[in-house]
C-alpha positions in Angstrom: 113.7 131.8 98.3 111.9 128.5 98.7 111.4 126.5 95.8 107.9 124.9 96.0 107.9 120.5 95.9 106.0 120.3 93.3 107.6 122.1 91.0 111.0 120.1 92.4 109.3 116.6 91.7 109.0 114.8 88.4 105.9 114.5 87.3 104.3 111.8 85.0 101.0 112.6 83.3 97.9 110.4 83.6 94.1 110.5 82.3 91.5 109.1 84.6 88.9 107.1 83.0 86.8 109.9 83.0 89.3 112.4 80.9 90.6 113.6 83.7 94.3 114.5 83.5 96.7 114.7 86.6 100.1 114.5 87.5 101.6 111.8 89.6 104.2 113.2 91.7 107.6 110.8 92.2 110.9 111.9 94.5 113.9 112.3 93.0 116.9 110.8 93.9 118.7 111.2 90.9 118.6 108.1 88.9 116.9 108.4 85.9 115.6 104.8 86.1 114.5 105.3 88.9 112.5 108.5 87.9 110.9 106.4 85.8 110.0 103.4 87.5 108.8 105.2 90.7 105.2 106.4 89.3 104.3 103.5 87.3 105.2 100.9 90.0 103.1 103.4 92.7 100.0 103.7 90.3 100.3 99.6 89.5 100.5 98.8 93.1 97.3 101.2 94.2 95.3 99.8 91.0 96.6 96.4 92.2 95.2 96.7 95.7 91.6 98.3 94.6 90.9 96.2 91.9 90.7 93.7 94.1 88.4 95.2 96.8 85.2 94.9 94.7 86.0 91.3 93.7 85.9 90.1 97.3 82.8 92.4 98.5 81.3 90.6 95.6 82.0 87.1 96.6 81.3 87.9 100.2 77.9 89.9 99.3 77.4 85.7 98.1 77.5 83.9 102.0 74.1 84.3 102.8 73.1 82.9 99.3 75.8 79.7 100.1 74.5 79.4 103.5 71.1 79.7 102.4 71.9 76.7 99.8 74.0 74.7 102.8 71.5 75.2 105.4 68.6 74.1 103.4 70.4 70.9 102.2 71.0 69.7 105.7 67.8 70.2 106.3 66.7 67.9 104.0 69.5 65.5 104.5 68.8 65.5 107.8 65.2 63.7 107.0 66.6 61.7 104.5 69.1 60.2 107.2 65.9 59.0 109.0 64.8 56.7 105.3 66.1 53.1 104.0 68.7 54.0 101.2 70.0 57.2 103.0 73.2 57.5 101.8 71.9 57.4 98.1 69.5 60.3 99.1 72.2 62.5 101.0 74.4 61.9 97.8 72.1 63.1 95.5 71.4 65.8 98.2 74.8 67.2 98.0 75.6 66.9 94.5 73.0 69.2 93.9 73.8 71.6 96.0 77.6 71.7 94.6 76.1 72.7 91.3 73.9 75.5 93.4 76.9 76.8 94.9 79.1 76.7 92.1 76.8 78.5 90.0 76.2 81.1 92.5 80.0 81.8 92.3 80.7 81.0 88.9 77.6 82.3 87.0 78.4 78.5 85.5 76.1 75.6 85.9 78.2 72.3 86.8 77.3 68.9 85.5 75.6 66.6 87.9 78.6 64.0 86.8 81.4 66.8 87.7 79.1 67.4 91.0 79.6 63.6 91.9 83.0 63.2 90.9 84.0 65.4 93.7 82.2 63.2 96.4 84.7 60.6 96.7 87.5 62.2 98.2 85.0 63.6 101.0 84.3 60.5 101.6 87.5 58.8 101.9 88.1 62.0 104.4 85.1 61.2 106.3 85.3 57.4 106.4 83.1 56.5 109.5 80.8 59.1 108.5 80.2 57.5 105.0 79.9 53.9 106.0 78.1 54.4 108.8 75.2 56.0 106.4 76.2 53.2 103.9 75.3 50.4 106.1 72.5 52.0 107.6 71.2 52.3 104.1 70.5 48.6 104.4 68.9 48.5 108.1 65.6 48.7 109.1 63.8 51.6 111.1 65.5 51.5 114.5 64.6 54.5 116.4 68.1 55.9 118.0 70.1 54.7 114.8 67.8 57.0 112.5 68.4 59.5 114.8 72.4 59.1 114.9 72.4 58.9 110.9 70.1 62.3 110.3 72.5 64.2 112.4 75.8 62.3 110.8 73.9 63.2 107.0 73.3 66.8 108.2 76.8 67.1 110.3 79.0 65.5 106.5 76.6 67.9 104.6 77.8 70.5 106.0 81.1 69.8 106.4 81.1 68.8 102.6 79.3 71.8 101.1 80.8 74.2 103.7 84.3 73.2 102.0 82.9 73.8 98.4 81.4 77.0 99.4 84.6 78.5 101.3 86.9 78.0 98.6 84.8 79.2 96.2 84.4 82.2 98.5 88.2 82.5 98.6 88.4 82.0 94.4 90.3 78.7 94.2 89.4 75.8 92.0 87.8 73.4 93.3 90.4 71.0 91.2 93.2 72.5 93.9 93.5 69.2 95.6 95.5 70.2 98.8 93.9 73.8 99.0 90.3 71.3 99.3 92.1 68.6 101.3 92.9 71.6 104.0 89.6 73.4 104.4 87.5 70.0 104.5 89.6 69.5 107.4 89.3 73.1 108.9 85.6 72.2 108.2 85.7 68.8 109.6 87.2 69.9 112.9 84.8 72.8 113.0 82.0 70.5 112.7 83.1 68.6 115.6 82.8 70.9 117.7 79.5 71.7 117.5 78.2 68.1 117.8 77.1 68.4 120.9 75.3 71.3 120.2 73.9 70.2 117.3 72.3 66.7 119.2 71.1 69.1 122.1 69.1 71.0 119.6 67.3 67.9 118.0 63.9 69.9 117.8 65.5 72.4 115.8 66.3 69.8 113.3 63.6 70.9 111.1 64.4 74.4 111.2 66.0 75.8 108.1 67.2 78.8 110.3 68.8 76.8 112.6 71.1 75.2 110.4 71.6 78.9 108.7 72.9 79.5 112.0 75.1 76.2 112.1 76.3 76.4 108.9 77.9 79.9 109.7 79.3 78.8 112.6 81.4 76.5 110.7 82.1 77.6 107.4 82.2 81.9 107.7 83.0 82.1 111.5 
């Protein structure tokens, strides 16, 4: 006669949140240890890999929110490109936002300090970006020049926010220096190449929905 698996297998009892109880089945092959070890490291590993499944769908149920938040700061960094003192403006602008997007994430409101403290290193990233805005600050009304800094403001707005956003997105810190250093990059390049779109598009420029559409290009493609 055929003795049935299951009552061949060692069994290991377990109660399901609910009350449930049930047996979870492990082979044999003889070792006690490994009799042992076999259920719990199975059951670990599937509660491992599920636990983790509502986590992201939660941070990802977040993009259009962080998009939503990126898409309307370029908009409005985009106009304040075209004002004397831009790069004060676009500053301010971005900070803001950083505290929008890490609250979203976070459920924690960031200091407007901590928001600006994290500036400086985008900017020493995006050096021709920031002084060009910088010494436009400082120029009069010029036509083609205002034009050039609204889309720089709106294309480093982006860039900058679209780096907070994704990590936060992928649950680092935003204190993980190279992990930040690496996407702003990713970001940067990603930016880059939709320049040319972006400057073919000027009449969109005051379109929140367009740069909805431009901000997922580049930071959830």
């Amino acid at each position: 006669a055929t003795t049935c698996c299951y009552a061949k297998s060692e069994k290991s009892w377990i109660t399901d949140p609910q009350g449930v109880v049930f047996a979870v089945l492990a082979s044999s092959s003889g070792d006690p240890a490994d009799m042992l070890a076999e259920p719990g490291s199975a059951l670990l590993e599937a509660a491992l890999k599920f636990a983790n499944v509502p986590i992201d769908r939660a941070r990802h149920a977040k993009r259009p929110f962080a998009l939503s938040i990126v898409a309307g700061a370029a908009l409005i960094t985009a106009a304040e490109g075209l004002l004397p003192g831009a790069a004060a403006f676009v500053i301010a602008t971005q900070a803001g936002a950083i505290s929008s997007l890490y609250y979203l994430y976070t459920g924690k409101w960031m200091a407007r300090t901590q928001a600006f403290a994290l500036l400086p290193a985008f900017a020493a990233e995006a050096a021709g970006g920031s002084v060009f805005l910088l010494v436009k600050s400082f120029l009069p009304p010029t036509g083609v020049l205002d034009v050039l800094a609204a889309g720089v403001a709106a294309s480093m707005t982006i860039t900058v926010l679209g780096t907070i956003a994704w990590a936060l997105d992928q649950g680092f810190s935003l204190e993980e220096k190279e992990q930040m250093q690496a996407a702003f990059k990713k970001m940067q390049a990603r930016s880059k190449a939709e320049r040319k779109a972006v400057a073919q598009n000027r009449k969109r420029w005051n379109e929140k929905a367009y740069w909805m559409e431009v901000a997922r290009k580049i930071i959830f493609p």
